[in-house]
ZAVEX-403684 format. One line per 3 residues: number of its first residue (from 1); their letters; for each residue x, y, z of C-alpha. Coordinates in steps of 0.5 Angstrom, whole numbers, plus 500, padded with zeros to 3 digits. Last residue first. Example, Ala and Ser with C-alpha at 12.3 -4.5 7.8 and 13.67 -1.06 7.14 Angstrom:
2 = SA = 527,498,514 | 525,491,516
//
This chain:
739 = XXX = 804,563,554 | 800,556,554 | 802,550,549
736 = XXX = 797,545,549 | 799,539,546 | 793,535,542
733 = XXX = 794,527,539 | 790,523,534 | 790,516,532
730 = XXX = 783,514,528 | 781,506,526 | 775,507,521
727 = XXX = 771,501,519 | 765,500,515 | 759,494,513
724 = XXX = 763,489,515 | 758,483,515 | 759,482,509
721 = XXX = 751,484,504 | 748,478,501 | 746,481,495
718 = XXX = 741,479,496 | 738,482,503 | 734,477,508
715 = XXX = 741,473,509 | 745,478,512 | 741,480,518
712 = XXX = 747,483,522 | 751,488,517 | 756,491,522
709 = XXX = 759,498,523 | 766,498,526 | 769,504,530
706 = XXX = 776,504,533 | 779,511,537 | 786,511,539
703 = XXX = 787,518,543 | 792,521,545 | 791,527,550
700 = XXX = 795,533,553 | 792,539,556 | 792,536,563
697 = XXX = 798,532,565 | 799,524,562 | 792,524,559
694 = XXX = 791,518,555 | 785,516,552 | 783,510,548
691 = XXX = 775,510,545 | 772,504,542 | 766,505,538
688 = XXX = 762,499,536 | 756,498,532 | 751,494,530
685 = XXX = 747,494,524 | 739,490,521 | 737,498,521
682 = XXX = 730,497,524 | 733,493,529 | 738,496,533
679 = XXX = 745,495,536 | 749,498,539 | 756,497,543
676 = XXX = 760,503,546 | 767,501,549 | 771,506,554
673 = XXX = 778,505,556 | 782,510,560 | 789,512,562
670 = XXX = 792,518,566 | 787,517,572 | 789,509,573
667 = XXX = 787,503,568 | 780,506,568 | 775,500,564
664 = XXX = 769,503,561 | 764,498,558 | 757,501,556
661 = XXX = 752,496,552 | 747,498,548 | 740,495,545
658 = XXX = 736,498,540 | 728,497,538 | 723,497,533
655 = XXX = 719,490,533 | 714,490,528 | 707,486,529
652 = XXX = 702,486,523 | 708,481,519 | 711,484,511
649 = XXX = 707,483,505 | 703,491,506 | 702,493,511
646 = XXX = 696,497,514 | 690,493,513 | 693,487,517
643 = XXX = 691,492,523 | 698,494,528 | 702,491,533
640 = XXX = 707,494,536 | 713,492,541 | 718,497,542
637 = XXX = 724,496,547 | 729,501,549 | 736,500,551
634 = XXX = 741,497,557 | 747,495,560 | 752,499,563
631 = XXX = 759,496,566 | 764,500,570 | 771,498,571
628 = XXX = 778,500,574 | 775,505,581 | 771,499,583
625 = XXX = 765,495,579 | 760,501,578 | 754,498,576
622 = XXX = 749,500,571 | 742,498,568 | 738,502,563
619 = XXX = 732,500,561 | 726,502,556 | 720,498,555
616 = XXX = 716,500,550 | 709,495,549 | 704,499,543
613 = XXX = 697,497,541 | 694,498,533 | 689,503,531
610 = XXX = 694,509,532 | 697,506,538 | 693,503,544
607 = XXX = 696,501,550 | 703,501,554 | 710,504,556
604 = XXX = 715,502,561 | 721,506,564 | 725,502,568
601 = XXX = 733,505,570 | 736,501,574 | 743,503,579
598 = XXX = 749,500,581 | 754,501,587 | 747,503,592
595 = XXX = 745,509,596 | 743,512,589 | 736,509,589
592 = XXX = 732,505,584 | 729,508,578 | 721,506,576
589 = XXX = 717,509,571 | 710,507,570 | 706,509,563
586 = XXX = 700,508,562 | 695,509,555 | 689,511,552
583 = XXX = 689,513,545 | 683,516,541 | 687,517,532
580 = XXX = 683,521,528 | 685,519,520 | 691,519,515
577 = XXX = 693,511,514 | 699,508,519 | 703,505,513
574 = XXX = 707,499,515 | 711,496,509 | 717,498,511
571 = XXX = 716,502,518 | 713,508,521 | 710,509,514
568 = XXX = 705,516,516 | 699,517,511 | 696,524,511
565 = XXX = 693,528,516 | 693,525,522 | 689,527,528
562 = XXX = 692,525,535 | 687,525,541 | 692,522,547
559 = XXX = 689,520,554 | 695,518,559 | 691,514,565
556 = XXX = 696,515,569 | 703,517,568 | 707,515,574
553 = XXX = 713,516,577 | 717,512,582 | 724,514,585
550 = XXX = 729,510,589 | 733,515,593 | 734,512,599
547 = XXX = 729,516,603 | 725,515,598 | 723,518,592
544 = XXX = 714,519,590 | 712,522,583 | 705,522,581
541 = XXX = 702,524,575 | 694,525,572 | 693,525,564
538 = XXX = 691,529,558 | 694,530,550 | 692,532,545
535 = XXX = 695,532,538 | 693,535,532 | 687,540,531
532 = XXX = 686,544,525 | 688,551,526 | 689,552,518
529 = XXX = 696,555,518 | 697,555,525 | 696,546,525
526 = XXX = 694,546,533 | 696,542,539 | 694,541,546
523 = XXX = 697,540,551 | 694,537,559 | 698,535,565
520 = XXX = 694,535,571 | 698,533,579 | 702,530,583
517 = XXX = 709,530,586 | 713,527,594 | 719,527,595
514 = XXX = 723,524,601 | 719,518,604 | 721,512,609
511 = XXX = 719,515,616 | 718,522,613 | 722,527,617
508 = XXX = 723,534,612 | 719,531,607 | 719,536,599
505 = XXX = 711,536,598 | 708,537,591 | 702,539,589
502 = XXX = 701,540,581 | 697,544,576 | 701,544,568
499 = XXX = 697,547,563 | 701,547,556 | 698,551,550
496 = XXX = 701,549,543 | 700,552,536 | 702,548,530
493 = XXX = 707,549,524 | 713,546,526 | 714,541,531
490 = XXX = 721,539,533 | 723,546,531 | 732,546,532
487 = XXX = 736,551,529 | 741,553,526 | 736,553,519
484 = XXX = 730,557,523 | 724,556,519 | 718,560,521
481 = XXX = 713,557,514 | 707,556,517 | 707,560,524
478 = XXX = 711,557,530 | 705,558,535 | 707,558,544
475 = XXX = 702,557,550 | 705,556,556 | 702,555,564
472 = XXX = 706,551,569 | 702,551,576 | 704,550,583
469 = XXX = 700,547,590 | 705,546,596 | 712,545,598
466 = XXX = 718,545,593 | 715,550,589 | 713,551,582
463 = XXX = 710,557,580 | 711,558,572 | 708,562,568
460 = XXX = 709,561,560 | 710,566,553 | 711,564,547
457 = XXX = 712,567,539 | 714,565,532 | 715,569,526
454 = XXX = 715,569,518 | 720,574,515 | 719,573,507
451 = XXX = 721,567,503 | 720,560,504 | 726,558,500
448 = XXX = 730,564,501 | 729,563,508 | 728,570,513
445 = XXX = 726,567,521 | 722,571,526 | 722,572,533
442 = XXX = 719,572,540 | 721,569,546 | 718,570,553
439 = XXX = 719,567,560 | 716,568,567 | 717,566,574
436 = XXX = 714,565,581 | 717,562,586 | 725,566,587
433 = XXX = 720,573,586 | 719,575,579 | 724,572,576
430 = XXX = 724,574,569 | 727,570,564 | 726,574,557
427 = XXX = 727,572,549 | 728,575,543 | 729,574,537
424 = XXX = 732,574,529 | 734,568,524 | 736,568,518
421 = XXX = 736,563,513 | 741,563,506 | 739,557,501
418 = XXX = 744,554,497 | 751,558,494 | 752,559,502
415 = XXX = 750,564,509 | 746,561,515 | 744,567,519
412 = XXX = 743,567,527 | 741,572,530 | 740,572,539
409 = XXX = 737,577,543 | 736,577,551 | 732,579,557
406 = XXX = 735,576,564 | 732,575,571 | 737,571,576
403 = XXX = 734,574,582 | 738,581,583 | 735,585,577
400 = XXX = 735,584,570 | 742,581,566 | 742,584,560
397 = XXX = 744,578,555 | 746,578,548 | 748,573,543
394 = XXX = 751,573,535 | 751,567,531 | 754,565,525
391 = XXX = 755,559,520 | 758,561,514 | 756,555,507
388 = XXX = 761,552,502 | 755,548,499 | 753,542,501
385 = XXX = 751,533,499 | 753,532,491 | 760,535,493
382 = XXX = 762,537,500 | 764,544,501 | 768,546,506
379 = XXX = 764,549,513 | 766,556,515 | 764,557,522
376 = XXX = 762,564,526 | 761,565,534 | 760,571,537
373 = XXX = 758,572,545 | 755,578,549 | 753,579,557
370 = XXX = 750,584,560 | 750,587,567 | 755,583,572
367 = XXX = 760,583,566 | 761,580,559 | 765,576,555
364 = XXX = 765,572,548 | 769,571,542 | 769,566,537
361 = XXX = 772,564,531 | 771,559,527 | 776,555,521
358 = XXX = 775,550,515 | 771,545,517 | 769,539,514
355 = XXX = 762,537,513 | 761,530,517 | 754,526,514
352 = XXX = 748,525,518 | 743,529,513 | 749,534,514
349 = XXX = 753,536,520 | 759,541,520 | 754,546,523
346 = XXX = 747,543,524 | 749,541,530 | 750,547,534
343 = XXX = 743,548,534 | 741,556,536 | 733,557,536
340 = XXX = 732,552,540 | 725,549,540 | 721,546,544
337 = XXX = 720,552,550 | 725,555,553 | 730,554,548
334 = XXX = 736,561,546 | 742,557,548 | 748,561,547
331 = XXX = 750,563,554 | 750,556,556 | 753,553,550
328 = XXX = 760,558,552 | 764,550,551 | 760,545,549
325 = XXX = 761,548,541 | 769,547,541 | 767,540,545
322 = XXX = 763,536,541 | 758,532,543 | 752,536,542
319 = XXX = 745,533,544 | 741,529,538 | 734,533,537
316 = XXX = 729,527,535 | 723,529,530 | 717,528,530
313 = XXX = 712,522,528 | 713,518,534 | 716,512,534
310 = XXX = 723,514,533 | 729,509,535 | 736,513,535
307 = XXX = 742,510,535 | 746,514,540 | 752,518,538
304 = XXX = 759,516,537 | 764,519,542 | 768,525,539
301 = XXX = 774,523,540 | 775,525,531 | 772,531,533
298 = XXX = 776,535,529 | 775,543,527 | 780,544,521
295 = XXX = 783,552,524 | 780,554,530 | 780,561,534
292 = XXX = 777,562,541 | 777,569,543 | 775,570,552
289 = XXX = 773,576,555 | 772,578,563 | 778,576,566
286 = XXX = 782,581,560 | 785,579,554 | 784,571,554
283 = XXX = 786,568,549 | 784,561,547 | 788,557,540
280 = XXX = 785,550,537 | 790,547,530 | 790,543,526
277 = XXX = 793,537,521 | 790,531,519 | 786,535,513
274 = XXX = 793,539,511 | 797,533,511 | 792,529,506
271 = XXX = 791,535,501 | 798,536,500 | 799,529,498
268 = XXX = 792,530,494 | 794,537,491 | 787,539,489
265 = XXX = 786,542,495 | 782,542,501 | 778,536,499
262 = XXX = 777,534,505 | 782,527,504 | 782,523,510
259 = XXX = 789,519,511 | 788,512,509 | 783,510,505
256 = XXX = 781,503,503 | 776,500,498 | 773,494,498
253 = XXX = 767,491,493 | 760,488,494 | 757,485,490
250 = XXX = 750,484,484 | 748,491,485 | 750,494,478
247 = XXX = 754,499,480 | 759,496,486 | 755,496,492
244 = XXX = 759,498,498 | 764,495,503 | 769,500,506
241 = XXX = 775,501,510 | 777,507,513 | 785,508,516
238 = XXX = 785,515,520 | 793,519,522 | 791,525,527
235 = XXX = 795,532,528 | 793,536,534 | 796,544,536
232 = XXX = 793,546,541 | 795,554,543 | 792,557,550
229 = XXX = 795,564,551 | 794,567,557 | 792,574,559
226 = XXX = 792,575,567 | 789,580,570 | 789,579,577
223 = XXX = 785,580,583 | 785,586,586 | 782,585,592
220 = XXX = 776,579,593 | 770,579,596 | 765,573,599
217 = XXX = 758,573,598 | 755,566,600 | 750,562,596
214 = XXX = 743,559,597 | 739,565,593 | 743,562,588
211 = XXX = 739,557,587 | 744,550,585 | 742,546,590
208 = XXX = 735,550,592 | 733,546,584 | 726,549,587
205 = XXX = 726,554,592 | 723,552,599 | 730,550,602
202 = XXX = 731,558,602 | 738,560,606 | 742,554,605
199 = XXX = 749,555,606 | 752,550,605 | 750,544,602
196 = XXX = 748,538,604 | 746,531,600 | 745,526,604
193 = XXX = 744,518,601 | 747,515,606 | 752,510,602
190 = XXX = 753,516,598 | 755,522,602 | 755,528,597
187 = XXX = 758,535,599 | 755,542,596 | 760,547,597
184 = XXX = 757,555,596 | 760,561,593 | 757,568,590
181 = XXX = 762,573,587 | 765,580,589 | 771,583,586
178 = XXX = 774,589,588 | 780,593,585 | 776,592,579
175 = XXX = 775,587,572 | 770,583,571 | 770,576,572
172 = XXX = 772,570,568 | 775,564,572 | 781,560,568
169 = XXX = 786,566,569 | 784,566,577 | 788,559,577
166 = XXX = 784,554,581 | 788,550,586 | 783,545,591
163 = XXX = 786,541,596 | 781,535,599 | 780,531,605
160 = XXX = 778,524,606 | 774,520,612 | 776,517,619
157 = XXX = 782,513,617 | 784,518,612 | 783,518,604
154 = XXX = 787,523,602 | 785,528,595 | 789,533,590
151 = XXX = 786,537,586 | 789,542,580 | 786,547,575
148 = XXX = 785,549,569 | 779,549,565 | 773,544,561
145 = XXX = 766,545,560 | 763,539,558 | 758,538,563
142 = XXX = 754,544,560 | 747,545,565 | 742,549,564
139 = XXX = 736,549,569 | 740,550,575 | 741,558,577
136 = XXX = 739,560,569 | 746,557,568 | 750,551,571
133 = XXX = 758,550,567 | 762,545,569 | 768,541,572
130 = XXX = 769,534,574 | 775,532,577 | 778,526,579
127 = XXX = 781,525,587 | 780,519,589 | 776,522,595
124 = XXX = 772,525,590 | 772,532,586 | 768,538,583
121 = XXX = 769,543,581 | 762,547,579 | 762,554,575
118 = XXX = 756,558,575 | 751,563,570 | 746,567,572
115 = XXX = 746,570,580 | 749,575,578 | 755,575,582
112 = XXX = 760,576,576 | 764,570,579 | 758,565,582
109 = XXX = 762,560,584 | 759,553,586 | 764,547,590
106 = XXX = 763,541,589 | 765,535,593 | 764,529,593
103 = XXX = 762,521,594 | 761,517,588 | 755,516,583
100 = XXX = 755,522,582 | 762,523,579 | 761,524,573
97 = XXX = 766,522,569 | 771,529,566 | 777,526,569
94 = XXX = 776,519,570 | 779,516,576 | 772,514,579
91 = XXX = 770,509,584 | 769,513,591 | 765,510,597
88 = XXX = 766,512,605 | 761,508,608 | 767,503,612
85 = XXX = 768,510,616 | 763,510,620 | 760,517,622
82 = XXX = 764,521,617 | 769,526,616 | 769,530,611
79 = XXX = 775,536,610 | 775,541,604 | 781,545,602
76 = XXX = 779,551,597 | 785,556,593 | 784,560,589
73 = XXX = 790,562,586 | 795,568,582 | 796,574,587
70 = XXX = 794,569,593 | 788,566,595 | 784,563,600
67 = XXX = 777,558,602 | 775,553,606 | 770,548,607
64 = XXX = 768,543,613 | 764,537,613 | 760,533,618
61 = XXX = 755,528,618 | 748,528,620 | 746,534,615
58 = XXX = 742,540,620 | 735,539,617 | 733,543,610
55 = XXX = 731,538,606 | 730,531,609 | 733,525,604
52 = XXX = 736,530,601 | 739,539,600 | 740,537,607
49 = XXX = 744,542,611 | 751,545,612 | 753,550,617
46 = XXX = 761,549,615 | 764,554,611 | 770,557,613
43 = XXX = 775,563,610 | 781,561,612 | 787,564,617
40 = XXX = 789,557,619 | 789,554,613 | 797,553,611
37 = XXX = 798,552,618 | 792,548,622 | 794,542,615
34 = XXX = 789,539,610 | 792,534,607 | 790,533,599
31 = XXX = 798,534,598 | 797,540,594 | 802,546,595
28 = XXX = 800,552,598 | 804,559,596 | 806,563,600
25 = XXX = 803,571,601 | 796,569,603 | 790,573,602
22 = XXX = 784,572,607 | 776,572,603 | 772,578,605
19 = XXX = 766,576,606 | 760,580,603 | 756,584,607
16 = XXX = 749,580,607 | 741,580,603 | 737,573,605
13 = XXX = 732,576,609 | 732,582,605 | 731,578,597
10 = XXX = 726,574,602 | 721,580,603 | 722,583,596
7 = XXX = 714,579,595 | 712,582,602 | 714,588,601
4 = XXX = 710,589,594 | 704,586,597 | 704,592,603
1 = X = 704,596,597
//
């Protein structure tokens, strides 16, 4: 008993009277100028500390939150002022930019109160906004979720201040007489590298930032219910332009479309009007749910996605870009281990192809104690690629006591004249005190192809900390022919135990140091349906952050075991021959700090590779000119060297690599432009992406995107193919209409 007292002990410590936020009957009209009047009478939060460089020591500048209401708004003013004024440091315009790279503030609202899912605003001395969604108090993070709400910022002679309008009708609450939600402000001086954050209860906590154990209880009377109607219409006009092989292969011949043709009806005229047209519609009945409906799902915004450079022989899971399925992902996402079960991806996506979609539905909602959500998608067929296919999910959670613990259940089922897939799991996150944490998933996929119910299970033990020893402990088998269609398997067929031990010490008053991490990793790897060994790996880490962010990282010395049981081409003309592979590698990673207008990124990799040797060097170099233009360089250099027994006519050395550049020129907060250059070597192509947005209020966009495919080593390929391999000019325009 005495032990069960004293694991509850912290949950009591922290425990409070929620804090009843002030109601004002006149409205406040944003200035960014925060005035003795107006917020006179607010609920203040002021008792920041230092999340970083010296966790949990009072912060050594000052900043001072507030917070009111009234029938139709959340109202939050925040006011920083520092120490030498010159340090003050803010270049983004962009709504949506991430802004950690600047001064700010955010504000973290737990509107259910179940210490589950978050909603961030935050906002810099230009006044940007950056909103998103944090689940699983800081391991899931959905940086596209977008809302409604207002800001407007000052910079002063001795700082800045910030005024804050949220309608309650873009928050999601239960509905009562009462509402209590959790709440903290986080503020980021960057020149000093200090992150505070108000209140912080429990600095020992890993991810103590975004932990709501570090939270206020605030209280609210009869908030509204609100049901607004969001209807958003779009209509786009495109022009592609493309150069193929014609059918004997001796040149290549031009064709030209303009308006995208999917297929809709046979009409062709008809047909152009209705695949350029559509339409995205958001009610909200009650606080507590909402109903997406989408009719011709675009993503002709979409920013382009990254060249991947593979030189594992797994696959790479692509993040999700487009919008309609970033929003709600969180409650979604079933992927403790390495797997998701639900990969938005596979729906309007094929062998890299697009797939039109006809129309989705999605219908979401939930309380303190369970949470629900529905998503289907009917996708149109394309001829010699995909059948006519219904794409659905269903996801419930019930949330499990008062520290973030949860047990869910997810379907998936993937419906069309091919190959029908379903999907049925379960999974648990169960905090079992704020350090220690368990997480299982079990489920079963029925495939047409692969036959009856074939299952997968995991289970892991987690007790990280920031101070002090910890151990990571998972164990996870996809059976032979376990198959989820909608979602992501990066290594099917194997079992896999992960042993993580580890130390870690977050510093409170180091002379130079912030952070400091070391420890074992070891996984293993079997094939389930013949308990063969695979990949094994073991190797000793360590992390050391300076007190002005820069971060060294060490994998050393990294010692792989991998057997293949058949021969893996990892390049035209170089087959790696099936056999037991001993690798000895190292690999130091070095970023600098965040205290600077720029930031580099080095992440080297060497040894010995499948009988060859290896040298990867991935770089990112970024540097934040001013608020109008930001520059990004980088890419992933892979040098190999393997036998002269593995190729076939072609040199023992490959160079498998990808370069890139990002340019982003902000002309004011309505107005930006973003170029995306790539460039990778196993295909010979570049490409460019240049997005235009203009966003004169919010819920009003045009775009102007331009995408150009290019052939670069033209000489090697006969016929000698044009340098234009495609190129696509998009105009689209969105208006949303609220009731």
């Amino acid at each position: 008993m005495r032990y069960i007292i004293l694991a509850l002990l912290p949950t009591y410590l922290f425990a409070q009277n929620p804090i009843n936020i002030p109601k004002v009957e006149t409205p406040i009209e944003l200035d960014g100028q925060v005035t003795t009047n107006e917020w006179q009478h607010a609920y203040i939060l002021y008792d920041f500390k230092q999340i970083e460089p010296n966790l949990g020591l009072p912060a050594t500048e000052s900043a001072t939150i507030r917070v009111l209401y009234d029938d139709t708004y959340l109202y939050i003013s925040g006011v920083c002022t520092y120490l030498d004024p010159s340090q003050l440091f803010a270049t983004t315009l962009e709504r949506d930019a991430v802004q950690l790279k600047d001064d700010y503030i955010q504000i973290h609202l737990d509107t259910y109160n179940d210490k589950i899912n978050t909603l961030v605003f935050r906002t810099n001395p230009l006044g940007a906004r950056q909103d998103m969604e944090v689940s699983r108090n800081g391991e899931e993070f959905n940086t596209s979720w977008n809302t409604f709400w207002t800001v407007r910022s000052t910079i002063l002679d001795n700082g800045w201040s910030t005024e804050i309008r949220i309608p309650f009708s873009s928050l999601r609450y239960k509905m009562a007489s009462e509402n209590i939600m959790g709440i903290k402000a986080a503020v980021k001086y960057k020149l000093k590298n200090e992150l505070m954050v108000a209140p912080l209860n429990a600095p020992d906590i890993p991810a103590a930032l975004y932990h709501f154990t570090n939270s206020e209880e605030i209280r609210f009377q009869n908030l509204p219910a609100a049901k607004p109607l969001y209807i958003t219409p779009y209509v786009k006009a495109n022009y592609i332009s493309e150069n193929t092989l014609n059918e004997a292969q001796t040149t290549y011949t031009n064709s030209t479309l303009f308006l995208e043709e999917k297929k809709f009806s046979d009409n062709r005229t008809l047909d152009k009007i209705l695949s350029n047209v559509g339409l995205d519609v958001k009610y909200k009945p009650n606080a507590s749910h909402t109903i997406d409906f989408t009719l011709n799902t675009d993503f002709a915004q979409a920013e382009a996605d990254d060249r991947i450079i593979n030189i594992s022989r797994f696959p790479i899971f692509l993040p999700e870009k487009r919008l309609f399925f970033l929003e709600n992902a969180d409650l979604f996402n079933a992927n403790q281990f390495d797997h998701r079960l639900f990969n938005s991806r596979r729906i309007g996506i094929q062998d890299g192809a697009a797939v039109p979609i006809v129309a989705g539905l999605r219908f979401t909602g939930g309380n303190s104690g369970l949470q629900y959500g529905m998503l289907s998608m009917q996708t149109h067929e394309v001829e010699d690629l995909v059948g006519s296919t219904n794409h659905s999910v269903i996801r419930l959670k019930k949330n499990v006591g008062n520290l973030g613990s949860y047990i869910g259940l997810i379907n998936t089922n993937r419906i069309g004249d091919e190959l029908n897939n379903h999907l049925l799991a379960v999974d648990a996150n169960i905090r079992i005190t704020n350090t220690i944490r368990t997480q299982f998933t079990a489920g079963v996929t029925f495939d047409q192809e692969m036959g009856d119910w074939k299952p997968m299970y995991g289970a892991s033990l987690n007790t990280f900390k920031n101070n002090g020893f910890g151990i990571n402990y998972r164990f996870r088998e996809y059976t032979e022919d376990f198959n989820p269609r909608l979602g992501f398997v990066e290594q099917p067929n194997t079992k896999r135990l992960v042993l993580n031990h580890g130390w870690r010490k977050a510093y409170s008053n180091h002379s130079f140091l912030q952070f400091l991490s070391m420890g074992h990793y070891f996984t293993k790897n079997w094939l389930s349906n013949t308990g063969q060994p695979g990949l094994f790996q073991t190797n000793i880490y360590l992390t050391a952050i300076h007190k002005k962010g820069g971060r060294l990282t060490m994998f050393f010395p990294i010692y792989q075991e991998d057997n293949l049981y058949s021969d893996w081409e990892i390049a035209d003309g170089i087959t790696i021959p099936s056999d037991r592979y001993v690798m000895w590698k190292f690999n130091p990673i070095f970023v600098t700090g965040n205290a600077k207008p720029y930031q580099i990124r080095l992440d080297t990799e060497f040894g010995e590779f499948y009988g060859g040797n290896q040298f990867t060097l991935s770089y990112n170099v970024s540097y934040d000119v001013s608020k109008n233009f930001k520059a990004e360089l980088g890419g992933a250099y892979n040098q190999l060297r393997f036998p002269e027994r593995y190729t076939q006519n072609v040199s023992r050395k490959v160079n498998l690599s990808r370069y890139f550049s990002r340019l982003k020129f902000n002309f004011s907060a309505k107005a930006t432009l973003n170029s995306y250059l790539q460039y990778d070597t196993r295909a010979d192509k570049m490409t460019w992406n240049l997005r235009f947005r203009y966003n004169p209020i919010e819920g009003t966009d045009l775009f102007v995107v331009y995408n150009h495919n290019a052939n670069v080593d033209r000489d090697q390929l006969s016929p000698r193919p044009p340098f234009t391999s495609s190129q696509l000019f998009i105009v689209k325009f969105s208006k949303t209409i609220i009731k």
